[in-house]
GUTORDREN-16437 format. One line per field, with one value per residue (C-alpha): x negated, y negated, z negated; residue in three letters. Coordinates in nm, 4 decimals, always signed. Last residue first. Layout:
GUTORDREN-16437
east: X_...
north: Y_...
up: Z_...
res: ALA_...
//
This chain:
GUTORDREN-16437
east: +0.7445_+0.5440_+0.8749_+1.0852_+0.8860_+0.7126_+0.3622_+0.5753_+0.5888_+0.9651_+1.1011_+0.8190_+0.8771_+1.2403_+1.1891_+0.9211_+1.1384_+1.4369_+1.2067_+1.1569_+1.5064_+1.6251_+1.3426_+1.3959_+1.8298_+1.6902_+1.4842_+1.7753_+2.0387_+1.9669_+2.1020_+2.0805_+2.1429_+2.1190_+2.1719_+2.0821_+2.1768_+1.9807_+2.1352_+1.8819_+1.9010_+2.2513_+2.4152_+2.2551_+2.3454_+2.1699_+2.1261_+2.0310_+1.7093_+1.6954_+1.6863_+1.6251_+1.7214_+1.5876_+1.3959_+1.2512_+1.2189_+1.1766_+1.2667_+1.0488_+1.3006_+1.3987_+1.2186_+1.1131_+0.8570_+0.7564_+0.7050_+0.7716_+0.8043_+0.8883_+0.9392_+1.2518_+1.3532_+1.3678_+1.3020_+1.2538_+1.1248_+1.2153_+1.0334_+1.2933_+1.2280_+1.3734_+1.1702_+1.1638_+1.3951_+1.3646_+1.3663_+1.6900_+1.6241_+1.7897_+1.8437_+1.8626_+1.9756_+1.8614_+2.0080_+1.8098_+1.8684_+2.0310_+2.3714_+2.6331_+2.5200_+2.4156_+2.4086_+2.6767_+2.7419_+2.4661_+2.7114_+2.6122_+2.2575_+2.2661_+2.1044_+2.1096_+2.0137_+1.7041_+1.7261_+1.5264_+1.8797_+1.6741_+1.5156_+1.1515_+1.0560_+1.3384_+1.3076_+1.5345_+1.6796_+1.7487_+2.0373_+2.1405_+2.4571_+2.5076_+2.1086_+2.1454_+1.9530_+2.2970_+2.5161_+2.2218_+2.2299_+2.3191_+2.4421_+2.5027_+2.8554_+2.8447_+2.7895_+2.6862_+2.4280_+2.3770_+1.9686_+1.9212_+1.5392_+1.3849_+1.2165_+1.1233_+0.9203_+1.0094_+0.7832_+0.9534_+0.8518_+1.0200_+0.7178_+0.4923_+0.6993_+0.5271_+0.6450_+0.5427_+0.4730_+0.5560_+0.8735_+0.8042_+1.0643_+0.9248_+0.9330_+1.1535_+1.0974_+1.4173_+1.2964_+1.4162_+1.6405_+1.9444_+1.8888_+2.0708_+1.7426_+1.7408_+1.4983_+1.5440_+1.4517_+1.3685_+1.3676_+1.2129_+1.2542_+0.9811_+0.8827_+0.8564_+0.9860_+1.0246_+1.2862_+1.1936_+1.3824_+1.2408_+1.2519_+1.5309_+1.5819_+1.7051_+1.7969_+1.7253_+1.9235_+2.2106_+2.5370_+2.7896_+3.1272_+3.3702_+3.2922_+3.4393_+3.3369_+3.0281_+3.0286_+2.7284_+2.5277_+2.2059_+2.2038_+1.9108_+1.9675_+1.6565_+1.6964_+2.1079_+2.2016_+2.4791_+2.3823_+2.5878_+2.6418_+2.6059_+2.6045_+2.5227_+2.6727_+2.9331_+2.8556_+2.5263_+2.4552_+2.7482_+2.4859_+2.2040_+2.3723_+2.4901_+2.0606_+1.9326_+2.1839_+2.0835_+1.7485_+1.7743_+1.9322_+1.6362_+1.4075_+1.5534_+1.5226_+1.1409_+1.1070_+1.2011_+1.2343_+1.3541_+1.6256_+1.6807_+1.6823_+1.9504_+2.2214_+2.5195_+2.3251_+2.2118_+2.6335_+2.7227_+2.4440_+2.5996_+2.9276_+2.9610_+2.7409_+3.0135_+3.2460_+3.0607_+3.0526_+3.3946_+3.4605_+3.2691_+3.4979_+3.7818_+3.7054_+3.5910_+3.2230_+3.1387_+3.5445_+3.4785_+3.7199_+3.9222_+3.9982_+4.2635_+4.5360_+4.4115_+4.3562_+4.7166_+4.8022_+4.6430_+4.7836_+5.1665_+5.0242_+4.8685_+4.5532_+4.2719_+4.4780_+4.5641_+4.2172_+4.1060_+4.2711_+4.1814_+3.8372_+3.5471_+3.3019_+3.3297_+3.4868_+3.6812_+3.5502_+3.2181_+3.3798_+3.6174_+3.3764_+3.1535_+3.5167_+3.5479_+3.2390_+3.2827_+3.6270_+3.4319_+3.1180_+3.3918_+3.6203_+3.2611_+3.1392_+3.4918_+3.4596_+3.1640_+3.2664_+3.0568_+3.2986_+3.5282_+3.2427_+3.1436_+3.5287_+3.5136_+3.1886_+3.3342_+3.6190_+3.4752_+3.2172_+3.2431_+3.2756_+2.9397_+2.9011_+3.2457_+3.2215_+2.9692_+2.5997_+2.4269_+2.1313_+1.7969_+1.6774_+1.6037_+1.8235_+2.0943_+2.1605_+2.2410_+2.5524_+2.5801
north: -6.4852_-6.1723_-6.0647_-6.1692_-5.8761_-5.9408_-5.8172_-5.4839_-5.4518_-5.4418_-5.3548_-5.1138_-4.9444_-4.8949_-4.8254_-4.6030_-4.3734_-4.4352_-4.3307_-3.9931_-3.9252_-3.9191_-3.7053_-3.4739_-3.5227_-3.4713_-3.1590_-2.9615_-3.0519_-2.7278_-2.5147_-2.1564_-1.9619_-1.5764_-1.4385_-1.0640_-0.8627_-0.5549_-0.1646_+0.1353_+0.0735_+0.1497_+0.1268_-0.1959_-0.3705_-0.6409_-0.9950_-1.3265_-1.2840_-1.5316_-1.4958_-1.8574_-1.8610_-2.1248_-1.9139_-1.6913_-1.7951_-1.5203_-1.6734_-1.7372_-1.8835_-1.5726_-1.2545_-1.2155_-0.9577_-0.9953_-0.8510_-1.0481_-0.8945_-0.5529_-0.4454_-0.2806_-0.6342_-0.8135_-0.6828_-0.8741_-0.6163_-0.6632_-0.5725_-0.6891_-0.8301_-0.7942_-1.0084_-0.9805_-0.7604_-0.6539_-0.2498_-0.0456_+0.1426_+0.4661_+0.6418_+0.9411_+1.1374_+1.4548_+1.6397_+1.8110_+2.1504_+2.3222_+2.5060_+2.1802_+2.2687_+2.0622_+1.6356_+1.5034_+1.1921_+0.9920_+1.0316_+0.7121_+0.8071_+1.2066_+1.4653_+1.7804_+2.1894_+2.4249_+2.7896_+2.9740_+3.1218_+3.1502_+2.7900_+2.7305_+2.5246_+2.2657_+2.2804_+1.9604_+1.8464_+1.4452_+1.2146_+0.9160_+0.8169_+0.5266_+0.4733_+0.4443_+0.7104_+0.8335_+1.1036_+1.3127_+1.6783_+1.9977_+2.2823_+2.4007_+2.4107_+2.0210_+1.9123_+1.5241_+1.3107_+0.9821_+0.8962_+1.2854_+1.3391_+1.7014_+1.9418_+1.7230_+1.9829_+1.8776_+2.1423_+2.1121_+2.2302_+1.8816_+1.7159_+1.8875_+1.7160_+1.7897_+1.6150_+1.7780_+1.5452_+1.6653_+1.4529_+1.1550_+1.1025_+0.8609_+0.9590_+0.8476_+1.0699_+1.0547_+1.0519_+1.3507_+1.2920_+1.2889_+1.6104_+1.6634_+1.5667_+1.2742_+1.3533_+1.0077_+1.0060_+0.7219_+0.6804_+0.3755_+0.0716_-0.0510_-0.4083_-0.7648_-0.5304_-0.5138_-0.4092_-0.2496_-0.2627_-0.0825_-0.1276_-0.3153_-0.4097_-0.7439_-0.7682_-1.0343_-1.2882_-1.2322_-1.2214_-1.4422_-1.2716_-1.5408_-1.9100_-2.0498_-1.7783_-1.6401_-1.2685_-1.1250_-0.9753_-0.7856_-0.5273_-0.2262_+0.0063_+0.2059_+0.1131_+0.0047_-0.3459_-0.6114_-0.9501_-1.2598_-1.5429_-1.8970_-2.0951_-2.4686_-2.6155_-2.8807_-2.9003_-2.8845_-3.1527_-3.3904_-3.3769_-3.4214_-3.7277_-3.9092_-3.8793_-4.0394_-4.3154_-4.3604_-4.3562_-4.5839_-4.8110_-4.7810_-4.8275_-5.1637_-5.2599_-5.1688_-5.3526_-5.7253_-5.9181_-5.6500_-5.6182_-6.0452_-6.0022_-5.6864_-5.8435_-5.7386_-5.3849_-5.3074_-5.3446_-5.1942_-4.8874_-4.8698_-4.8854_-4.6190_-4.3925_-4.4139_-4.3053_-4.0150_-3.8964_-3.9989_-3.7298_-3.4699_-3.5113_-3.5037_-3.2017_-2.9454_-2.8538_-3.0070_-2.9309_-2.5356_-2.4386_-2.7619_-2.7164_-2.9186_-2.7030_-2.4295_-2.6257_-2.7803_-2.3982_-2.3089_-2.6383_-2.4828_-2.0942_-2.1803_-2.3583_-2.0771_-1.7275_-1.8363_-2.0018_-1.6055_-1.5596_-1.8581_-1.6615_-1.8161_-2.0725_-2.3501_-2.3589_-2.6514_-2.8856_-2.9604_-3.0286_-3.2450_-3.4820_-3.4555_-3.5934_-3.8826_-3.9750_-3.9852_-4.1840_-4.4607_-4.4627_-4.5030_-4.7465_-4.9600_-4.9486_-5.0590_-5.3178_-5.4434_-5.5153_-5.3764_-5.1528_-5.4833_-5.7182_-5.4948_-5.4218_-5.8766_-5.8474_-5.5965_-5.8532_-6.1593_-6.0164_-6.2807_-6.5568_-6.4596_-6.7465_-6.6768_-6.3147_-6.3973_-6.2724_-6.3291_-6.5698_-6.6162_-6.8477_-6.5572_-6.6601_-6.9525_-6.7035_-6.9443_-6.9398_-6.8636
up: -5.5549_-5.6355_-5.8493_-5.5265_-5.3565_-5.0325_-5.0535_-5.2766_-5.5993_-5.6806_-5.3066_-5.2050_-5.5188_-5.3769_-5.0925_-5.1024_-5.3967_-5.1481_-4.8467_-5.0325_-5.1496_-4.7886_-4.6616_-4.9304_-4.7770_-4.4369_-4.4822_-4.7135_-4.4355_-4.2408_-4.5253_-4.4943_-4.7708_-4.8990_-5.1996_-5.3213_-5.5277_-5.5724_-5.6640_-5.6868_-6.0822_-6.0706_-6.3832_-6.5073_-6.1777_-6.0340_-6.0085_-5.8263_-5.6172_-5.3251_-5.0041_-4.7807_-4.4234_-4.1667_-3.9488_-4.2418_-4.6414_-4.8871_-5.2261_-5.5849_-5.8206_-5.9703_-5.7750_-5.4513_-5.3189_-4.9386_-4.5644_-4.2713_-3.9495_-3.9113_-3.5647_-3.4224_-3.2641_-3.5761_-3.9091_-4.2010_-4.4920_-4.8705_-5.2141_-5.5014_-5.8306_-6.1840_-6.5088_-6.8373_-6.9991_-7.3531_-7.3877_-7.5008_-7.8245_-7.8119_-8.1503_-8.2269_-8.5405_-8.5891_-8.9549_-9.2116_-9.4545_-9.2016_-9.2264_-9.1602_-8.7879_-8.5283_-8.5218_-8.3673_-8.5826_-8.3664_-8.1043_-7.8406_-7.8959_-7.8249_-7.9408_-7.7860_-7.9175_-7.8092_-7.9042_-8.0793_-8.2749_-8.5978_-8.5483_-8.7111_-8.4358_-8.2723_-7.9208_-7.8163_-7.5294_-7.5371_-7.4898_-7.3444_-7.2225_-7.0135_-6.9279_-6.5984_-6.3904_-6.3152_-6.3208_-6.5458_-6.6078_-6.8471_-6.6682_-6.2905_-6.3658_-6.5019_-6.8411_-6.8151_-7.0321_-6.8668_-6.9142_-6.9793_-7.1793_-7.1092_-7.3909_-7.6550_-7.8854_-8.2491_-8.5595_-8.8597_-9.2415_-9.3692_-9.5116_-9.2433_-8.9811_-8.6361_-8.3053_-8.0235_-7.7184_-7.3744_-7.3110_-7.5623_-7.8958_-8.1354_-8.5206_-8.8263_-9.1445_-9.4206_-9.7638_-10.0073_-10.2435_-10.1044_-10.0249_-9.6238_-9.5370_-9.2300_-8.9437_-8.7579_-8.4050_-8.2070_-7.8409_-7.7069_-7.4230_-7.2559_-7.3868_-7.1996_-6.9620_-6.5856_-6.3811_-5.9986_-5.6946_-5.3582_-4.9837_-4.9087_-4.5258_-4.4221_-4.0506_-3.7955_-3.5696_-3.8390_-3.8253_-4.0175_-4.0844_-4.2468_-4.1986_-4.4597_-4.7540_-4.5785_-4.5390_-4.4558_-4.1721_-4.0467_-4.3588_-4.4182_-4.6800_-4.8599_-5.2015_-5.2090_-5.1184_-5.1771_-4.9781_-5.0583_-4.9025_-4.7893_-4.4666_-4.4309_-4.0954_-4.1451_-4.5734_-4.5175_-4.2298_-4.3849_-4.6764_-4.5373_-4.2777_-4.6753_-4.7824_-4.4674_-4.4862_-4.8780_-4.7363_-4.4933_-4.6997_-4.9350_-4.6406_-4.5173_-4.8630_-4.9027_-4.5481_-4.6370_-4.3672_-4.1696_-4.3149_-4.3753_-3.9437_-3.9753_-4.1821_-4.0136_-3.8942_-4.2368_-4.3402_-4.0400_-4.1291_-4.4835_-4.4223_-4.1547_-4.3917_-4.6326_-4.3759_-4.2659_-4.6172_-4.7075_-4.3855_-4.4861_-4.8272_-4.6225_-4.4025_-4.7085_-4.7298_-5.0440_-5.1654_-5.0978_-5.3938_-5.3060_-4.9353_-4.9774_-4.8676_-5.0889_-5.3476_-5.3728_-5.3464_-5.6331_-5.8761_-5.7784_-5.8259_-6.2119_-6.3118_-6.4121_-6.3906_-5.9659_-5.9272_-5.8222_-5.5458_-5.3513_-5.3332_-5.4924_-5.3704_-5.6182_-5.9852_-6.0205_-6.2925_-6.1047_-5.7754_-5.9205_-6.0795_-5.6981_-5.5823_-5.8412_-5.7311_-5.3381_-5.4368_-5.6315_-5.3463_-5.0831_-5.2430_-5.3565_-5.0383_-4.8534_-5.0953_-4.9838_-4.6541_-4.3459_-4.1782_-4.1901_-4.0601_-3.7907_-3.6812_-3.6836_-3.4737_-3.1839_-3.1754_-3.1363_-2.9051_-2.6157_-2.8614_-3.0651_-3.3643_-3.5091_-3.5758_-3.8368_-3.8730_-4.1375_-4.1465_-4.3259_-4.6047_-4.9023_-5.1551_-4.9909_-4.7345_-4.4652_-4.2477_-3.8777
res: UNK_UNK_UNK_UNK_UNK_UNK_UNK_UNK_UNK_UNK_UNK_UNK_UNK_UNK_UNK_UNK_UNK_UNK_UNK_UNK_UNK_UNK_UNK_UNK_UNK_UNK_UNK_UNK_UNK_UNK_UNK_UNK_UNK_UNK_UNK_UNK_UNK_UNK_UNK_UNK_UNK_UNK_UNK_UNK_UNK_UNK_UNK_UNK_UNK_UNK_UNK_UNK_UNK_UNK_UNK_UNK_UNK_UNK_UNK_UNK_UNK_UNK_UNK_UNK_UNK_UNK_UNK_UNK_UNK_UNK_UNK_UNK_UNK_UNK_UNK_UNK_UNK_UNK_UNK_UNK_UNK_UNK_UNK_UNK_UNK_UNK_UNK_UNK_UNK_UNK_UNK_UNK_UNK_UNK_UNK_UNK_UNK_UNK_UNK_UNK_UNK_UNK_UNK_UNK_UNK_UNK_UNK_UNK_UNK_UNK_UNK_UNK_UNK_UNK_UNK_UNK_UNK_UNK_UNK_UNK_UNK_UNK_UNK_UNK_UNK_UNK_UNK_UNK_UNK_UNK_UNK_UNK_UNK_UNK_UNK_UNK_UNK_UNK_UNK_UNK_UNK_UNK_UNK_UNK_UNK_UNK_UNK_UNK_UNK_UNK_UNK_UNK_UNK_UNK_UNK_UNK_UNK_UNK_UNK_UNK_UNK_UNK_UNK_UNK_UNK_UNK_UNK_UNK_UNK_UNK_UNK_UNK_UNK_UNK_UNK_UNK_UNK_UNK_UNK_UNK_UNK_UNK_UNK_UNK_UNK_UNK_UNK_UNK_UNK_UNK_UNK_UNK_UNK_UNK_UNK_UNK_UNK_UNK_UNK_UNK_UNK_UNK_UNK_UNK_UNK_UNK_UNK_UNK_UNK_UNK_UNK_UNK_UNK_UNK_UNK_UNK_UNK_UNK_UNK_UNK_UNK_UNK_UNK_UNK_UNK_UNK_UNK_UNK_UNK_UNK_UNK_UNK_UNK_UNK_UNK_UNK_UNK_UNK_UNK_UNK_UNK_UNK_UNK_UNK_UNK_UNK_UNK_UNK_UNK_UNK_UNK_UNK_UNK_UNK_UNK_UNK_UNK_UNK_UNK_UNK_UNK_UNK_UNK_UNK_UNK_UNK_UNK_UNK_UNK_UNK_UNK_UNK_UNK_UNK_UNK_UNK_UNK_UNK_UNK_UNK_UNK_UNK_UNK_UNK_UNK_UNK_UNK_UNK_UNK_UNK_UNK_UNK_UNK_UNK_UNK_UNK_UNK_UNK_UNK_UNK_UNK_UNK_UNK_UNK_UNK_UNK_UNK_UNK_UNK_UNK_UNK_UNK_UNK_UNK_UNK_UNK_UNK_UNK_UNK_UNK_UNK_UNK_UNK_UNK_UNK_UNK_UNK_UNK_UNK_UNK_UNK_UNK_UNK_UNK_UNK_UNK_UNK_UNK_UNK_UNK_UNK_UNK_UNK_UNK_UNK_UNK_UNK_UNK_UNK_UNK_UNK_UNK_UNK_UNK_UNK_UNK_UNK_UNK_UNK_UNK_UNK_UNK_UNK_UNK_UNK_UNK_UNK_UNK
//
């Protein structure tokens, strides 16, 4: 066995076991330092890939980005899943490989010295987390309507995942660092007159002295439609506002639109003033869903998530990720499962140990 001229202890060679001459020379190879170096230089260039190719989308889709010959290359690869794909699992395992043979080869200097014992441990720990999430980690997407109920999704290696509960979706709010407004602008057709602005509120008369006006907002229409019944709204979106007016003072008496994507429609050249609204959309601050786990026809978890604060239940995490501006029934939400996520913390945390265990530890070369 030869000495480490550093610390005083032995490695193991081949040489000094007979019997195992074999078993120690595979040791030795799986061991090498170069095969760390290949493996940590290919596992990088890999995670450089995965940040230039766009992950988790249909095959489809990479056709516009790099063309059908670079498309099918990912395909075959498994390039728009490359974290979960078979080769890079596999640099993973083999990595790992390296690093225990290496730990094993040298096991007595190891154990030695226990803050580097635990940072190879750790970088062990961290390589079996990943493997974990890319073999078994599922992801998807959860489209729901107020009201629905889902106990599945579509994960984009596995296909169809069911659940062992489903996810119900009680109500979706929005809410504002400021509302949003309607203003009106009574503009005189005399130039020389001022124009009066004033805040349109179902309920609320608005009364214009100046102009000889008295404003009654009758009903506001989020997305203004004519249908046989009459005037109504498609959608609570606001797509095309408008507002029904009572305007005071009218010959006809009665009440006339205004809408904010046709300021220029305004009523007849006749009066002395024209109504301009305007819609003022309000600054969002935050969205959040309330949701329901049920499982076996009872309900059991109950919670509000919004960004960065998930439900988590056996395993799952749902996270809030979007929603539609033309539906405001509409959530999206994302749901994970990743049972690597406790070995890779785990993983970090012995390195951190390790490796302040290494520079200040009782048996630290700085001490010496």
């Amino acid at each position: 066995m030869d000495a480490n001229p550093i610390i005083g202890l032995k490695v193991i060679r081949a040489t000094d076991y007979p019997y195992s001459r074999w078993g120690m020379r595979l040791l030795e190879r799986l061991g090498a330092i170069r095969l760390f170096f290949i493996t940590s230089i290919l596992i990088l260039a890999a995670c450089i890939l995965g940040g230039v190719i766009p992950q988790g989308q249909p095959i489809e889709s990479y056709q516009e980005m790099f063309g059908p010959a670079l498309t099918g290359w990912i395909g075959r690869l498994g390039l728009n899943n490359l974290f979960g794909s078979f080769w890079f699992l596999g640099l993973l395992a083999l990595a790992g490989v390296n690093l225990a043979a290496c730990s094993l080869r040298r096991y007595k200097a190891l154990f030695m010295r226990p803050g580097v014992f635990l940072s190879h441990l750790a970088i062990m720990l961290i390589f079996a987390g990943g493997m974990l999430r890319g073999a078994y980690g599922q992801r998807g997407y959860l489209p729901m309507e107020k009201g629905q109920a889902l106990s599945s999704f579509d994960d984009d290696r596995s296909g169809k995942i069911h659940l062992p509960f489903s996810v119900q979706l009680k109500d979706f709010r929005l809410l504002y660092w400021e509302n949003e407004r309607h203003a009106l602008h009574v503009v005189p057709r005399d130039s020389t007159q001022g124009h009066q602005t004033a805040e349109l509120r179902a309920g609320e008369k608005l009364r214009l002295p100046a102009l000889g006006l008295e404003i009654e907002p009758v009903r506001y229409y989020p997305d203004f439609v004519i249908t046989e019944a009459g005037a109504g709204s498609k959608t609570d979106a606001p797509e095309n506002p408008a507002w029904e007016l009572k305007v005071g003072g009218r010959k006809d008496g009665a009440s006339r639109f205004v809408f904010a994507n046709f300021p220029d429609f305004h009523g007849p050249d006749k009066e002395s003033y024209r109504l301009v609204y305007e819609y003022i959309p309000g600054r969002i601050r935050q969205y959040e869903s309330d949701i329901e786990i049920v499982e076996d026809g009872q309900t059991k978890l109950s919670q509000t998530i919004y960004v960065n604060s998930p439900l988590k239940y056996k395993g799952y995490r749902l996270y809030q990720s979007g929603f539609d501006p033309k539906n405001l029934n509409f959530s999206g939400i994302q749901i994970a499962k990743d049972p690597g996520v406790p070995v890779i913390y785990a993983g970090f945390s012995f390195l951190v140990i390790g490796l302040a265990w290494s520079f200040w530890g009782p048996n630290s070369s700085k001490r010496r």
